[in-house]
The first five atom37 places (N, CA, C, CB, O) and aatype in JSON, in Angstrom:
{
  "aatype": [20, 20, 20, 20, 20, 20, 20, 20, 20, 20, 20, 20, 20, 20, 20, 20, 20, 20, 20, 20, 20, 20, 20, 20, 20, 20, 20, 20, 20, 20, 20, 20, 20, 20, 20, 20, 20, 20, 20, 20, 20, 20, 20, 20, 20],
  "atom_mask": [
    [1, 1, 1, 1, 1],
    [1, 1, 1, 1, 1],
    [1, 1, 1, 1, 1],
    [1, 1, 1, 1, 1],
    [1, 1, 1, 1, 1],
    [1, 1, 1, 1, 1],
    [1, 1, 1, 1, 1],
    [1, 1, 1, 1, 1],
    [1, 1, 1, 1, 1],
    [1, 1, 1, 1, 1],
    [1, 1, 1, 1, 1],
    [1, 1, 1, 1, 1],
    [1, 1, 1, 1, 1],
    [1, 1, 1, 1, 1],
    [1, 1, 1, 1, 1],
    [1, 1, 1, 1, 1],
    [1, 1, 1, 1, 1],
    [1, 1, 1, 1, 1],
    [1, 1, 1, 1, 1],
    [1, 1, 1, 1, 1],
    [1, 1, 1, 1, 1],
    [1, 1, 1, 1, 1],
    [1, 1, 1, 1, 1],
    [1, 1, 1, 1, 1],
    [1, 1, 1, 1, 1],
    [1, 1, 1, 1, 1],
    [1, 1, 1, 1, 1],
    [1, 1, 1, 1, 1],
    [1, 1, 1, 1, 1],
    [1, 1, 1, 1, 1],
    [1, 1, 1, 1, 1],
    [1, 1, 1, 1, 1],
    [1, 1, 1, 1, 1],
    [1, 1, 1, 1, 1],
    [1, 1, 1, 1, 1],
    [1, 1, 1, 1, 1],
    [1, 1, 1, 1, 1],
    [1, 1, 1, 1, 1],
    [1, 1, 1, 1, 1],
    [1, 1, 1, 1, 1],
    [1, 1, 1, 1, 1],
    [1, 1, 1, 1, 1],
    [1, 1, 1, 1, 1],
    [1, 1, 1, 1, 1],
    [1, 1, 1, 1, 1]
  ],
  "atom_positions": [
    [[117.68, 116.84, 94.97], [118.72, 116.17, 95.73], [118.66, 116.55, 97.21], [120.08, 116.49, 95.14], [118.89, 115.66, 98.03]],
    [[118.42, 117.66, 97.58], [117.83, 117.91, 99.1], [116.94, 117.5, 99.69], [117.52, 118.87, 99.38], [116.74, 117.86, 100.85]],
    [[116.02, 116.49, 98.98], [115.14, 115.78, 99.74], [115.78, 114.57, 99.99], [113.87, 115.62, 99.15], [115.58, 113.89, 100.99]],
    [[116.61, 114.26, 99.01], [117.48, 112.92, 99.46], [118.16, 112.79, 100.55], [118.44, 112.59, 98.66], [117.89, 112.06, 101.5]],
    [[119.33, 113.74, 100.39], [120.12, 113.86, 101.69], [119.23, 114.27, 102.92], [121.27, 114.93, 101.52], [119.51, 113.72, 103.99]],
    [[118.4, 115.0, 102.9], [117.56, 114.96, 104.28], [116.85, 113.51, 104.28], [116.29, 116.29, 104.38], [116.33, 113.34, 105.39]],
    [[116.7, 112.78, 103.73], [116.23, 111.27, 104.47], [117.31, 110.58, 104.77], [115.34, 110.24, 103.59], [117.1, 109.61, 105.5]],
    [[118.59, 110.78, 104.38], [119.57, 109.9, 104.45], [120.69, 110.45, 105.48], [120.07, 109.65, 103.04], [121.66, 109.79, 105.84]],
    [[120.35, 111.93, 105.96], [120.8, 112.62, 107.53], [120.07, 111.73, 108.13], [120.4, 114.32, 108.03], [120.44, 110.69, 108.68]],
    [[118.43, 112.38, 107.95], [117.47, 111.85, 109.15], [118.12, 110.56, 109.57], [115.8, 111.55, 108.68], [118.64, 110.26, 110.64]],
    [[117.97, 109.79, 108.31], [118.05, 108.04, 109.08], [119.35, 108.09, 109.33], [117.67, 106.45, 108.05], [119.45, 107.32, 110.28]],
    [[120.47, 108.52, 109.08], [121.78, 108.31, 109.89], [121.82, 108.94, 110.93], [122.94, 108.62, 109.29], [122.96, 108.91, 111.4]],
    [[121.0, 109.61, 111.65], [120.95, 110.22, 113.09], [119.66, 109.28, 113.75], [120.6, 112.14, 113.06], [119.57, 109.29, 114.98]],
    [[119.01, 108.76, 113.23], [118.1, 107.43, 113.47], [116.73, 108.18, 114.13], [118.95, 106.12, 114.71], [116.22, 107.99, 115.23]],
    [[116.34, 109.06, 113.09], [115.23, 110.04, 113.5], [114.03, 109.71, 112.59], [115.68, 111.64, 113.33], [113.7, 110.32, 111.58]],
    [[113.57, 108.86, 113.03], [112.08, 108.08, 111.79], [111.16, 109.5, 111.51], [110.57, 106.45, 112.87], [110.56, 109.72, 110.46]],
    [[111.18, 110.26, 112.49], [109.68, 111.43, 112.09], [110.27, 112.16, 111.25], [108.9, 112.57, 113.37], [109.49, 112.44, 110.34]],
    [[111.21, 112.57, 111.1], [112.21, 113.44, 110.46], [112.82, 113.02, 109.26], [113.22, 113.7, 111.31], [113.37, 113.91, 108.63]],
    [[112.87, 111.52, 108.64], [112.77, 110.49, 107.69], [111.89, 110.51, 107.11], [112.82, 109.46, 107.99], [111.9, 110.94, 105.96]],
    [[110.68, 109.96, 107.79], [108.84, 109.73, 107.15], [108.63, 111.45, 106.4], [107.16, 109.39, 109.08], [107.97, 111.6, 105.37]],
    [[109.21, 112.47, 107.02], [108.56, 113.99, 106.99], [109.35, 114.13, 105.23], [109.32, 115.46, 108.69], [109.08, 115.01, 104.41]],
    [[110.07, 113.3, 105.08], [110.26, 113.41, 103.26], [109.94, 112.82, 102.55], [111.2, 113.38, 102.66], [110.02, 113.1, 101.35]],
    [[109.52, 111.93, 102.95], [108.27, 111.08, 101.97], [107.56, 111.62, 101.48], [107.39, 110.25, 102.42], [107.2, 112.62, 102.09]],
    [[106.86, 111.35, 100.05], [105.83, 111.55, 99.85], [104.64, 110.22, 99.97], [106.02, 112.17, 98.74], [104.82, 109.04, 100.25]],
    [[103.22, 111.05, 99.58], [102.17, 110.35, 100.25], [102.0, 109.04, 99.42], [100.8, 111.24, 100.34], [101.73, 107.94, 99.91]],
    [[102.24, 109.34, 97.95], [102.24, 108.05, 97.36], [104.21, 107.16, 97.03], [101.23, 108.48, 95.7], [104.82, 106.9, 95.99]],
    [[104.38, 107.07, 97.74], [106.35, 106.71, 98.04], [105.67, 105.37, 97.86], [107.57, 107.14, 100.0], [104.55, 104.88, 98.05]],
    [[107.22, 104.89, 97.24], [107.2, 103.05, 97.07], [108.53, 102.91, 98.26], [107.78, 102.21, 94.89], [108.84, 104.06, 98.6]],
    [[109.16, 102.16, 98.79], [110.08, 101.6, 99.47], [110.41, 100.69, 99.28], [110.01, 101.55, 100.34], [109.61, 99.79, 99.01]],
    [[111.67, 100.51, 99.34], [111.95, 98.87, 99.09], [113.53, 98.36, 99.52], [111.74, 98.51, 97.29], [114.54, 98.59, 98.86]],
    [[113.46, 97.59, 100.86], [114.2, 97.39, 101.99], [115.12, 96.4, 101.44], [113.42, 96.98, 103.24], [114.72, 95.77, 100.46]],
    [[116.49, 96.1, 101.99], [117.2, 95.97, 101.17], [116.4, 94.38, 101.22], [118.8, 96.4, 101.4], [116.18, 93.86, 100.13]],
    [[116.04, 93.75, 102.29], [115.89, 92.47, 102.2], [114.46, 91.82, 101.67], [116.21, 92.07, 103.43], [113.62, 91.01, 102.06]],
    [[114.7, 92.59, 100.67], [113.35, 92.27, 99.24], [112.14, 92.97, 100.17], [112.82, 89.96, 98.71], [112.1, 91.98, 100.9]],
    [[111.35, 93.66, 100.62], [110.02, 94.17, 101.1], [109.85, 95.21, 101.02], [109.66, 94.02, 102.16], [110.57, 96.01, 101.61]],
    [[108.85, 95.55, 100.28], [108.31, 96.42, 99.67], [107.15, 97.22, 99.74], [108.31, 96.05, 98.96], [106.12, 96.83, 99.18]],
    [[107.19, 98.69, 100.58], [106.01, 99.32, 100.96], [105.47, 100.65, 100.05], [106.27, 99.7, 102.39], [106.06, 101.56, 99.47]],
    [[104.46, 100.39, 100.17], [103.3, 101.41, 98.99], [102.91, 102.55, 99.79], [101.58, 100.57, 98.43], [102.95, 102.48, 101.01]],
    [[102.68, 103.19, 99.41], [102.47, 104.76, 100.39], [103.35, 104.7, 101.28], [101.04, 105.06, 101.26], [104.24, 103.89, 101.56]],
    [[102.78, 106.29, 101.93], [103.67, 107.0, 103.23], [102.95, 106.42, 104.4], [103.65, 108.85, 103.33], [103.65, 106.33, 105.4]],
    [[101.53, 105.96, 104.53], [101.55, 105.18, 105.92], [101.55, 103.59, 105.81], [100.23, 105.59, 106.78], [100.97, 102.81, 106.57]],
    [[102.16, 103.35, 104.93], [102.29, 101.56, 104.93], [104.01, 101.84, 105.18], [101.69, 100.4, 102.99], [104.71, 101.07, 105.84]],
    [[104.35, 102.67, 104.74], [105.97, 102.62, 105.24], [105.89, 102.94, 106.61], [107.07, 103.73, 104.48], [106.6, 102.11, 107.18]],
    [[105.21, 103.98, 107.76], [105.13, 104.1, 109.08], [104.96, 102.96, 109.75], [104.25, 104.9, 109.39], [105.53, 102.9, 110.84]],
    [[104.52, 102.31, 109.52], [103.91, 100.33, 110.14], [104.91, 100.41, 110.87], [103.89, 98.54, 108.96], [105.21, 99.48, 111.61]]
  ]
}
């Protein structure tokens, strides 16, 4: 659960390096408006 809330500080202080830095390398994403990214550098784009 501490990796959660540190992405969800990061992005409420609007700090992407500090966001991306809890990812892992194989992370799925998926934005609210249906799009959907595979790894940790297809989510950096």
């Amino acid at each position: 659960m501490n990796q959660l809330r540190a992405y969800i500080e990061a992005c409420c202080r609007h700090d992407i390096p500090a966001a991306h830095a809890t990812l892992a390398d194989e992370c799925v994403t998926i934005e609210s408006y249906g799009a959907i990214y595979l790894g940790k550098p297809r989510v950096e784009q």
